[in-house]
C-alpha distance (Angstrom), angle and dihedral (degrees) to the residues before:
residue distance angle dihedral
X1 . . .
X2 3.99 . .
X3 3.46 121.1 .
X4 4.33 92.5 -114.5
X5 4.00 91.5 57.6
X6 3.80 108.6 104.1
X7 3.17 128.3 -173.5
X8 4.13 120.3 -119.5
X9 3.70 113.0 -115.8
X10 3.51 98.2 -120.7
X11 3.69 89.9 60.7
X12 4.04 94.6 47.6
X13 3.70 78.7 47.9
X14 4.11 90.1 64.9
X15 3.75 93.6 41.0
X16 3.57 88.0 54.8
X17 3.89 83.4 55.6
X18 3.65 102.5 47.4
X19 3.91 91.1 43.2
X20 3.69 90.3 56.6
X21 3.58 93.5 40.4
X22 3.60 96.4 56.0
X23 3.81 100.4 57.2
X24 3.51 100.8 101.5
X25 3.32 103.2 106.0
X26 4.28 127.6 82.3
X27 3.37 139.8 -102.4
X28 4.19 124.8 -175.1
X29 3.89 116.5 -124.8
X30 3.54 103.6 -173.5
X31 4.03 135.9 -32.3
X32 3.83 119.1 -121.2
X33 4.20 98.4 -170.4
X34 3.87 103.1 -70.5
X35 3.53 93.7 -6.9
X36 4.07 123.6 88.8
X37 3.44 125.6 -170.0
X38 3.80 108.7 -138.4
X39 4.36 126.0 -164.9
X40 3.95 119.2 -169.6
X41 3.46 107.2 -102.0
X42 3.43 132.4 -175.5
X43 4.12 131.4 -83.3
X44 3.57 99.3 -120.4
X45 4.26 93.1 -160.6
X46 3.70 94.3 44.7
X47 3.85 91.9 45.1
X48 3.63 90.9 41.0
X49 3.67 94.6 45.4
X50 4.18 89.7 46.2
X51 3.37 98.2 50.6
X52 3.98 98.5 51.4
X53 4.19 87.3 47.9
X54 3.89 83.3 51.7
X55 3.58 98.8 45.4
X56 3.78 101.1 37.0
X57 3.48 87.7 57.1
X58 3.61 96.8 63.7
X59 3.89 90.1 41.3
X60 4.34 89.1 -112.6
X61 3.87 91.5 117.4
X62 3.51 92.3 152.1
X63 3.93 114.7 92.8
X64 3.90 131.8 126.1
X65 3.53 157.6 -156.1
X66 3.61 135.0 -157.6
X67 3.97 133.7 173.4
X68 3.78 137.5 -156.9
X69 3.66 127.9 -168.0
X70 4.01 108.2 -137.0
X71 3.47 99.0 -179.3
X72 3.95 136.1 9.3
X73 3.76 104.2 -158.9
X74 3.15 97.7 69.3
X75 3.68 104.8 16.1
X76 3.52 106.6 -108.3
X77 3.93 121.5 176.9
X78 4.00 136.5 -174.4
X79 3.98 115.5 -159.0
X80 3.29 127.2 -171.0
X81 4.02 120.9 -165.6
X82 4.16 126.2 -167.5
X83 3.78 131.5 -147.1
X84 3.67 107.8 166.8
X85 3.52 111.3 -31.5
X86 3.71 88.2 -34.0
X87 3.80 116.1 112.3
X88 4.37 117.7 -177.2
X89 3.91 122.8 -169.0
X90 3.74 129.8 -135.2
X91 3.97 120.5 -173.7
X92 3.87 118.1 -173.6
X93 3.48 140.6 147.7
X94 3.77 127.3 -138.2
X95 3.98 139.6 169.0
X96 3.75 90.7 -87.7
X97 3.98 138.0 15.3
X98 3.41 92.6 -99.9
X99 3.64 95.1 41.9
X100 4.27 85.5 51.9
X101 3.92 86.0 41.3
X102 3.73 95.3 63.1
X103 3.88 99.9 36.0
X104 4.07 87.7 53.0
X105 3.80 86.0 45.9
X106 3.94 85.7 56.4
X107 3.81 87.7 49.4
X108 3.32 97.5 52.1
X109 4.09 85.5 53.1
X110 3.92 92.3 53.7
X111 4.00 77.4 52.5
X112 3.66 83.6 72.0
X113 3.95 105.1 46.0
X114 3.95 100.1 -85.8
X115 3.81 91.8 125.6
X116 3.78 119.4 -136.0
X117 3.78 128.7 -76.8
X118 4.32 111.0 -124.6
X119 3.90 102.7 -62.6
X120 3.87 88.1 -149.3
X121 4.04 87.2 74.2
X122 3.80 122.1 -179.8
X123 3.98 134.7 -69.4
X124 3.42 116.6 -139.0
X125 4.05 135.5 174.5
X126 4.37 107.5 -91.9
X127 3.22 129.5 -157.0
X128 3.98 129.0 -155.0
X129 3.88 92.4 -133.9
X130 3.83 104.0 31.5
X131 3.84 102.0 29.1
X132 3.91 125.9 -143.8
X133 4.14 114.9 4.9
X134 3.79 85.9 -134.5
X135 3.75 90.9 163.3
X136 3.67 93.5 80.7
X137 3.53 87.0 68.4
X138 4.00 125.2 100.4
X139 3.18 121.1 -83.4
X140 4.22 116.9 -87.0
X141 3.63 95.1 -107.3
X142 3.76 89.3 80.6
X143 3.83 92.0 54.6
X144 3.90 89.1 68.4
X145 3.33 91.0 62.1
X146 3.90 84.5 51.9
X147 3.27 102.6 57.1
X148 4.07 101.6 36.3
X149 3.47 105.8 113.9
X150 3.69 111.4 -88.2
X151 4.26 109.3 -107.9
X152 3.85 90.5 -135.5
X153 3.78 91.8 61.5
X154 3.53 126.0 75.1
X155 3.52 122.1 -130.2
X156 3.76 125.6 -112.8
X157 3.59 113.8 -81.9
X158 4.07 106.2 -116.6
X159 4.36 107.7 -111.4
X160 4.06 88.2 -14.2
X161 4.04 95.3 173.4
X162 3.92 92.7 -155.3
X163 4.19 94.1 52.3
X164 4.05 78.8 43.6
X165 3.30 98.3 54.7
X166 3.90 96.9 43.5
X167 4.18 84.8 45.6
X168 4.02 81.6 59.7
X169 4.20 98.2 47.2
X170 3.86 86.5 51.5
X171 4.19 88.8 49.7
X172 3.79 81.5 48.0
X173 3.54 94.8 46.9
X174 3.93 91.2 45.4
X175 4.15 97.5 60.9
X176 4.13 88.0 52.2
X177 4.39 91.8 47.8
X178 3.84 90.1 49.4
X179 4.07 92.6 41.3
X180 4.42 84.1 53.4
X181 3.82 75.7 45.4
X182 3.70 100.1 -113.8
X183 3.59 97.3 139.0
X184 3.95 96.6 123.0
X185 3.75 88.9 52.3
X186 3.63 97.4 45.9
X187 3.66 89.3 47.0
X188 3.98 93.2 54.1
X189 3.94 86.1 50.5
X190 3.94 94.9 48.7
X191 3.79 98.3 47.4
X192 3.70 86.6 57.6
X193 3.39 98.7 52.5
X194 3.72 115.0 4.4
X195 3.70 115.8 -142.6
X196 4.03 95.7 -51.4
X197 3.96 125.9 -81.7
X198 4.03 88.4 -142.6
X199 3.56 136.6 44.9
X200 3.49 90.0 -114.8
X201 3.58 91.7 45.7
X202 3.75 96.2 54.7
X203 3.92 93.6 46.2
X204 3.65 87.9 62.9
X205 4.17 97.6 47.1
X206 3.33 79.4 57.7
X207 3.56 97.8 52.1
X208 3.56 92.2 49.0
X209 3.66 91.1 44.9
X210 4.15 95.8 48.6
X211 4.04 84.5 48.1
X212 4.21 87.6 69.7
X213 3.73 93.4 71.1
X214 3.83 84.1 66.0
């Protein structure tokens, strides 16, 4: 989709929706023995599914997302996702690819004002064979309260230039960490707080991030 198509609020307003919606499924962080520690992660058919009957009905079919492994041991992942000429990054790491894959896919949708699920996320029993037990978890219906956007924060400002521009010095930042190969660290830093949902917000993740070089 070219670079000048934007999308209309109301529409970024129902992909905000469906992305927040759709995280009721699991994803593995890391495995202490017979204990796993599990995030929400997102459904990729129902989000996939959502976003096309959300999109095709305002004729802006075109969107995209795109993964790159930055590390392999452990698992970390960079996702990018596109709305009309507007591309977010996630970075995460998790047990496996896949498990990294979905968590930076997450990322990437805090990247576009669906605030974070609870960072603490949930130990459950693991198995070698069968993976994490995640059925001893509640029920899904407590994850939307989760991942509603908390009433203390305030939301993203819609094409704010300044919050832009900072979004842009952490990207920058981000290609130089993961050349000194920092990409695990940087990963822990961004799945705790994304990139930022305020100016203020993002000027310290990049603090924090800058402050890994040492």
């Amino acid at each position: 989709m070219p670079d000048s198509v934007r999308l209309p609020k109301a529409t970024l307003t129902q992909l905000q929706g469906v992305m927040r919606d759709s995280m009721h499924g699991w994803a593995t962080v890391q495995v202490q023995g017979d204990r796993a520690l599990v995030l929400p992660a997102p459904d990729l058919d129902a989000l996939y599914d959502s976003i096309e009957r959300v999109l095709g009905a305002e004729e802006l079919g075109d969107w995209g997302v795109t993964y790159a492994v930055d590390h392999l041991d452990p698992p970390v992942v960079r996702a990018s996702l596109q709305f009309g000429g507007r591309a977010r990054e996630g970075l995460a790491q998790g047990h496996t690819v896949q498990d990294a894959r979905l968590l930076a896919l997450a990322d990437a949708m805090r990247a576009y004002g669906v605030s974070p699920v609870s960072s603490e996320g949930q130990w459950v029993e693991y198995d070698a064979e069968d993976g994490a037990n995640i059925h001893e978890l509640e029920p899904h219906v407590s994850l939307a309260a989760l991942a509603a956007p908390a009433p203390s924060r305030p939301s993203v400002p819609s094409g704010d230039p300044q919050l832009e521009r900072a979004r842009k010095h952490i990207d920058d930042l981000l290609e130089g960490l993961r050349e000194a190969g920092l990409g695990a660290q940087v990963a822990r830093v961004l799945a705790r707080r994304g990139y930022g949902n305020t100016l203020d917000e993002s000027r310290e993740v990049y603090k924090e991030l800058k402050a890994l070089k040492g």
